[in-house]
C-alpha positions as CSV (number, residue, x, y, z in Angstrom):
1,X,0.0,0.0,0.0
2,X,2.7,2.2,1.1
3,X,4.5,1.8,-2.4
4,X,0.9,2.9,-4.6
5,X,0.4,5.9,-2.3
6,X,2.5,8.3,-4.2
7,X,0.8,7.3,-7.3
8,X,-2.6,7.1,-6.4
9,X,-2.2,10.6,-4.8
10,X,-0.9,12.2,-7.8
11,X,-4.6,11.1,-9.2
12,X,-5.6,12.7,-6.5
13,X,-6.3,9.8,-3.4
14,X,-6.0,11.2,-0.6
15,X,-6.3,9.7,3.0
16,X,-8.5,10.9,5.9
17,X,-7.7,8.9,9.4
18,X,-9.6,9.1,12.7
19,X,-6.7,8.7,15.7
20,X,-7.4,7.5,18.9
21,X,-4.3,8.3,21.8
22,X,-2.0,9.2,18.9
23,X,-2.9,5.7,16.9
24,X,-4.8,5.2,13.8
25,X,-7.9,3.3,14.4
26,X,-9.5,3.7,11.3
27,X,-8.9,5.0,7.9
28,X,-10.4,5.7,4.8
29,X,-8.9,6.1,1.4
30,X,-10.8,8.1,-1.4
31,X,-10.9,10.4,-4.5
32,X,-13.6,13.0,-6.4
33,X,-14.7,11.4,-9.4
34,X,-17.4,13.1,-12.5
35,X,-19.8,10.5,-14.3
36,X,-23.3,10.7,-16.2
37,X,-25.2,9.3,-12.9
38,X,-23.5,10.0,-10.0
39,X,-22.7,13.3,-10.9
40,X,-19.5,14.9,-9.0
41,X,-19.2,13.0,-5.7
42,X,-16.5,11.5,-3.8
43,X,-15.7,7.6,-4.2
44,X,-14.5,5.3,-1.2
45,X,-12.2,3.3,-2.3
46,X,-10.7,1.7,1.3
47,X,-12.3,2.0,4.4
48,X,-11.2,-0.3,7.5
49,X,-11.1,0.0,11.4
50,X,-8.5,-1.7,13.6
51,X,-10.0,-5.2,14.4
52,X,-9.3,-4.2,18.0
53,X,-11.5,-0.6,17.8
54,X,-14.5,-2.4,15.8
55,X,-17.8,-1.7,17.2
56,X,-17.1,1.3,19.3
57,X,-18.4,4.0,16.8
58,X,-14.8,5.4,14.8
59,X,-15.6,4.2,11.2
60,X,-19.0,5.7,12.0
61,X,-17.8,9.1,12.8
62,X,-14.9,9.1,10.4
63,X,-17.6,8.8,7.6
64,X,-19.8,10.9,9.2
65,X,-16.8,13.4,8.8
66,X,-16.4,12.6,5.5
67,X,-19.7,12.8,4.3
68,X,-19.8,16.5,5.9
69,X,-16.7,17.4,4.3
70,X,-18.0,16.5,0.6
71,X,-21.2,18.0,0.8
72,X,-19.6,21.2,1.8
73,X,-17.1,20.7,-1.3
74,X,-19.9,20.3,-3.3
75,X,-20.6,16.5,-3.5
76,X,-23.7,14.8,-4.6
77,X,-23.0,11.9,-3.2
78,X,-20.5,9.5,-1.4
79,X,-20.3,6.6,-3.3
80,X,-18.4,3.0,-2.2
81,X,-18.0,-0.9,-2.6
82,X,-17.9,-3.9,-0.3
83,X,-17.2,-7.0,-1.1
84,X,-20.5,-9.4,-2.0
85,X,-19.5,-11.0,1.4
86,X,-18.9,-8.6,3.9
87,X,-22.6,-9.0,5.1
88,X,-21.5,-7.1,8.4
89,X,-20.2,-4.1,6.7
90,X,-23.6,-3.7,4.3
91,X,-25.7,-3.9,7.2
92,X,-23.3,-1.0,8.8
93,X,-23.4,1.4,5.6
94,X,-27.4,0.3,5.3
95,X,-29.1,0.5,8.7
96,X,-26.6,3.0,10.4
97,X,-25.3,5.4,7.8
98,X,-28.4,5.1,5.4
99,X,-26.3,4.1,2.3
100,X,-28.8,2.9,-0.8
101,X,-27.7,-0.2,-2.1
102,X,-28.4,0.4,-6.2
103,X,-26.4,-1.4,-8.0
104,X,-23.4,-4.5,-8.6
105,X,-20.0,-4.0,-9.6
106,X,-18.5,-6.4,-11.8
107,X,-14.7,-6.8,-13.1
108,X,-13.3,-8.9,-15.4
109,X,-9.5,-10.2,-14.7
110,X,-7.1,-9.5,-17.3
């Protein structure tokens, strides 16, 4: 990760981190994007909270943050993916943060 973050940044990722006593305890990764029908918004592409810090509230209020911060930049939405798995995570976005679920992704390995 460490070795794509000067790449990715120069197409403009950029991180956002919630700290707890001087440790990161969760941290989201993410860039503006333009398209026909999300209009400009931001895209999540990594999101994760310390195994340890799970369940106490800090990927909660670090998207809380973020989602404040785009709509004052002029966002029409916060967009992201999870894994058809991560059950867990979907009901997180769904029930607490009020995320629509509205469409799959699909990719093709080259």
């Amino acid at each position: 990760m460490i070795g794509r973050l000067p790449r990715a940044a120069e197409r403009g990722y950029c991180l956002y981190a919630l700290y707890k006593d001087n440790q990161v305890v969760s941290l989201a990764g993410l860039s503006w994007r333009v398209n026909f029908y999300n209009k400009r918004h931001v895209f999540i592409y990594d999101l994760v909270t310390d195994s340890a810090h799970r369940s106490f509230g800090y990927g909660e209020k670090l998207l809380s943050h973020i989602h404040n911060w785009a709509k004052e930049n002029g966002a029409a939405y916060v967009a992201l993916e999870s894994g058809i798995q991560r059950n867990e995570a979907h009901r997180f976005y769904e029930e607490k943060l009020d995320y629509d679920k509205w469409c799959y992704s699909f990719r093709k390995t080259l």
